[in-house]
Backbone bond lengths (Angstrom), bond angles and torsions (degrees), N, CA, C in turn:
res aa  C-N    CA-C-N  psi(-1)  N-CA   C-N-CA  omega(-1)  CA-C   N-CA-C  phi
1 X - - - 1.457 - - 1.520 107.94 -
2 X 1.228 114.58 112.78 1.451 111.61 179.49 1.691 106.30 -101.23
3 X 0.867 137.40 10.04 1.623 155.10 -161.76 1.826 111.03 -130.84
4 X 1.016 106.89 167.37 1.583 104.79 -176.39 1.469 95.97 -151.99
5 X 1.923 107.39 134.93 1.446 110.08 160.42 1.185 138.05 -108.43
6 X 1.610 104.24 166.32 1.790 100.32 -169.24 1.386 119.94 -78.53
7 X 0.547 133.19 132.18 2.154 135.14 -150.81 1.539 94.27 -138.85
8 X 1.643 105.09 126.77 1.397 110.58 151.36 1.119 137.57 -61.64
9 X 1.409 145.08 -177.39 1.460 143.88 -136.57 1.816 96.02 -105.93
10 X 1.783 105.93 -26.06 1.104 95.31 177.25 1.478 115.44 -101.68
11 X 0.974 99.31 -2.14 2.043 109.08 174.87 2.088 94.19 -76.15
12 X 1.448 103.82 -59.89 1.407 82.68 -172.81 1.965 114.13 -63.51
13 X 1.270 136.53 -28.93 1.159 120.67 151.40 1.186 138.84 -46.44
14 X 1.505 125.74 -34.78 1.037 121.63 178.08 2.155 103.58 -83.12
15 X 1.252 117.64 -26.66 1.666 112.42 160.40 1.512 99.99 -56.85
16 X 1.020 140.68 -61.71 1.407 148.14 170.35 1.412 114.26 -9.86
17 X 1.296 104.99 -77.37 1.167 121.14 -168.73 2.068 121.94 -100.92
18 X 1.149 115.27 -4.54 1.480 129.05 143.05 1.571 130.60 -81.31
19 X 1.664 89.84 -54.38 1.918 93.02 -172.24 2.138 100.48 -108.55
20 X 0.971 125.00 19.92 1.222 117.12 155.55 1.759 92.25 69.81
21 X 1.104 130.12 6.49 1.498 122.91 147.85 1.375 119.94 -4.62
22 X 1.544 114.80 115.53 1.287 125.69 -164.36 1.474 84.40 -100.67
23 X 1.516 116.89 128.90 1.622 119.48 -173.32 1.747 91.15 -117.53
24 X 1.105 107.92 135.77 1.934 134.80 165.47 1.268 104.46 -99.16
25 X 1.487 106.02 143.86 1.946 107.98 169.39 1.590 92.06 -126.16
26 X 1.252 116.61 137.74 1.541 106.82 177.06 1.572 102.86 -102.21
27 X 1.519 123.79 5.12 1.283 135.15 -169.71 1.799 104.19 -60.75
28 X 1.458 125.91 151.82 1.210 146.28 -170.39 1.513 102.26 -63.40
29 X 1.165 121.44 120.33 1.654 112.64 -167.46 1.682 113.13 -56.28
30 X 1.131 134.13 -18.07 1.697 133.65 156.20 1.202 111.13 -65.98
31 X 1.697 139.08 -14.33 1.066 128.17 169.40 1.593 114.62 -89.99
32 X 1.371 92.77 -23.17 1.821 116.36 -175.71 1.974 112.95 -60.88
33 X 1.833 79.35 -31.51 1.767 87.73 -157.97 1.459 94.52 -95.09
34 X 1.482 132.00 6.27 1.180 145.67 174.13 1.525 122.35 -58.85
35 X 1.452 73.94 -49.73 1.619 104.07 -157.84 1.570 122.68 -175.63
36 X 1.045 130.56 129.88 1.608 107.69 -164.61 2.182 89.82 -174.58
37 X 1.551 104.19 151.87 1.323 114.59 -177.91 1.753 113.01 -62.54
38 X 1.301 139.77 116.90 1.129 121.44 173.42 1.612 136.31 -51.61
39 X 1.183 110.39 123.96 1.453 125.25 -166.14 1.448 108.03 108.24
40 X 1.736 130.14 -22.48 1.217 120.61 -155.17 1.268 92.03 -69.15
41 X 1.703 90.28 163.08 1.458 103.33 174.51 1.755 92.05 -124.97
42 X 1.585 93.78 153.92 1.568 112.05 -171.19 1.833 113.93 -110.10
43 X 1.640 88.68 93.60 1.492 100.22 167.69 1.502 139.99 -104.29
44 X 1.557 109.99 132.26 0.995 125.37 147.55 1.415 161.26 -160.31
45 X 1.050 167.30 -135.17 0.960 144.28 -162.98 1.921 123.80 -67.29
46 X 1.000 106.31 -31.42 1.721 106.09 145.92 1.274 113.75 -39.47
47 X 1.359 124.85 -73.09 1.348 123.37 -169.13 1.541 132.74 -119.49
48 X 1.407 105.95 37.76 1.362 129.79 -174.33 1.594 94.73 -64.60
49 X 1.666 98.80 -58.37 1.727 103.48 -155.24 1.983 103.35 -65.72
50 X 1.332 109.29 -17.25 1.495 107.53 173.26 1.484 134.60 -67.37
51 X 1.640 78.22 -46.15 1.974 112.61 160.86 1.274 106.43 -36.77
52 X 1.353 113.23 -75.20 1.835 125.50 -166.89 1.492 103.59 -65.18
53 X 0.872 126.29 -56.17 1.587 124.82 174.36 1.665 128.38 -33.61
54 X 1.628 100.80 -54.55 1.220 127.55 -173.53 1.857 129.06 -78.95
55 X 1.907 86.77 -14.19 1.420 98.72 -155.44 1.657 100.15 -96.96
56 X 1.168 124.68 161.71 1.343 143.28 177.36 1.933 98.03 -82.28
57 X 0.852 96.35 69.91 1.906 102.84 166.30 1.570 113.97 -43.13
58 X 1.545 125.59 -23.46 1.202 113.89 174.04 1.702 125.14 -81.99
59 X 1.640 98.45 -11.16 1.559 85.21 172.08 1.368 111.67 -111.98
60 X 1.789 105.47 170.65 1.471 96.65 -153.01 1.818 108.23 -57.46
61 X 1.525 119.53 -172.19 1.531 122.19 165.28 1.806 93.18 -140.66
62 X 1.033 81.80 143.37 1.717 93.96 177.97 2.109 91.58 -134.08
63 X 1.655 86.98 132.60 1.662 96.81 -175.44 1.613 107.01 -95.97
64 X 1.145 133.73 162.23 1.092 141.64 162.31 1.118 137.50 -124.25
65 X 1.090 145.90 98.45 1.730 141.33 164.44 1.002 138.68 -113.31
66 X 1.329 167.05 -156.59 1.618 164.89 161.72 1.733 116.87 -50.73
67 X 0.981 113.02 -37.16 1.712 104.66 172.84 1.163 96.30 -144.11
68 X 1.288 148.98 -4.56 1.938 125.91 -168.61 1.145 101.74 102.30
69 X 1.338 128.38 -14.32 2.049 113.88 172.60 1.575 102.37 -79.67
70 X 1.082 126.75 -87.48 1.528 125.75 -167.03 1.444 126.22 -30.85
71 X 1.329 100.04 -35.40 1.572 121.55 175.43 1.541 104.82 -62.19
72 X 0.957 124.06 -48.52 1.702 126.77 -172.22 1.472 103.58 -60.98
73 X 1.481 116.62 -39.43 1.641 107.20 170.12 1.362 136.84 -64.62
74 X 1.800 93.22 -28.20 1.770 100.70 177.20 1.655 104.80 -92.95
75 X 0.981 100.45 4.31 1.514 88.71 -175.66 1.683 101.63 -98.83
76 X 1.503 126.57 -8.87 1.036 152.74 -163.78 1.900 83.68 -76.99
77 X 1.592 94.43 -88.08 1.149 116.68 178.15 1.735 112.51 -30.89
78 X 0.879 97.18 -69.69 1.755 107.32 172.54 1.645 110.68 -35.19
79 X 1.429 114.07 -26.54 1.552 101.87 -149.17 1.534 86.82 -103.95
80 X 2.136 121.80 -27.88 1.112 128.90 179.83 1.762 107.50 -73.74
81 X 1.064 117.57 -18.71 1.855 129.75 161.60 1.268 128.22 -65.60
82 X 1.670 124.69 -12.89 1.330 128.85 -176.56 1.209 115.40 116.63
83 X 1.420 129.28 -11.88 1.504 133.43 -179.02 1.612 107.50 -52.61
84 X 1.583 128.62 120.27 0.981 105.28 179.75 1.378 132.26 -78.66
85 X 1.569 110.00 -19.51 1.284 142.20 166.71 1.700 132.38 -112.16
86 X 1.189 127.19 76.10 1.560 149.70 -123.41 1.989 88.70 -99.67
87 X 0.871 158.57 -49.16 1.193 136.33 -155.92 1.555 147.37 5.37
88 X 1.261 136.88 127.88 1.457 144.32 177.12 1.693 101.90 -109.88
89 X 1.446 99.63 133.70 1.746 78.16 175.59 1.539 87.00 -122.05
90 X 1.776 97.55 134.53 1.349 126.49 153.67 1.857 105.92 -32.30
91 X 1.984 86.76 151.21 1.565 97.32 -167.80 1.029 130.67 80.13
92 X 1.394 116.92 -62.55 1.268 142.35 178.92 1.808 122.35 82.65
93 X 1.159 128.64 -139.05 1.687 102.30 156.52 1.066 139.74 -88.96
94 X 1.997 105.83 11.30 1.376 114.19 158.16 1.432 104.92 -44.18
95 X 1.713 109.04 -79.49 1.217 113.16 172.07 1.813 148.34 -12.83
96 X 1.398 78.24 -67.96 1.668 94.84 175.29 1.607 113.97 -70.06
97 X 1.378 123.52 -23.30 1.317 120.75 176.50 1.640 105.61 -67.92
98 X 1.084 126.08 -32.78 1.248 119.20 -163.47 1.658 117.39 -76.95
99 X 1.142 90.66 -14.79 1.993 100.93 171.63 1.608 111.07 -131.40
100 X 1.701 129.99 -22.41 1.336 117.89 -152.37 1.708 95.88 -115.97
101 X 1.224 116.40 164.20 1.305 110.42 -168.68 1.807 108.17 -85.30
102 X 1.113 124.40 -174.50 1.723 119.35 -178.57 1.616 95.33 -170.65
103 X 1.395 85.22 139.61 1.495 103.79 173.95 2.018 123.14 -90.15
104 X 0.794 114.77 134.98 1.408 119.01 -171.88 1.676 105.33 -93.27
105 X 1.391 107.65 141.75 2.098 111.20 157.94 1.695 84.94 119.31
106 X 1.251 103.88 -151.65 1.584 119.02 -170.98 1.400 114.84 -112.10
């Protein structure tokens, strides 16, 4: 898959919680420490190139950011890096806050 798709809030939970979906937030780490998906990890350009290196490219990645725009680019990127399964999820954690639970701190 050299491409990545746009997935609803409950498509990336249910990757989450079936296929062990490794979730990214590219959100500003004060927005991160707000509120953020449990387990995510918070990337960016510091530690993108560690991310891709380090990561298991065969299971899916679902991206995260503030509404579903920014996410569609790294998930772009992500999917042109080896990800075999590239996802952005729509909304973003506007979305997901309004029904899914979130962990607070760093």
């Amino acid at each position: 898959m050299s491409h990545f798709e746009r997935i609803s809030v409950q498509r990336a939970e249910q990757l989450i919680n079936s296929e062990g979906a490794i979730v990214i937030d590219v959100r500003d780490p004060n927005t991160y420490a707000q509120g953020h998906i449990e387990n995510s990890i918070r990337v960016d350009n510091s530690n993108v190139h560690s991310f891709i290196e380090s990561s298991d490219k065969s299971k899916p990645l679902v991206v995260v950011c503030y509404h579903g725009n920014s996410s569609q680019q790294a998930a772009a990127v992500m999917a042109q890096q080896g990800f075999e399964k590239s996802y952005s999820m729509d909304g973003g954690m506007s979305e997901w806050t309004l029904t899914k639970p979130v962990v607070m701190g760093e």
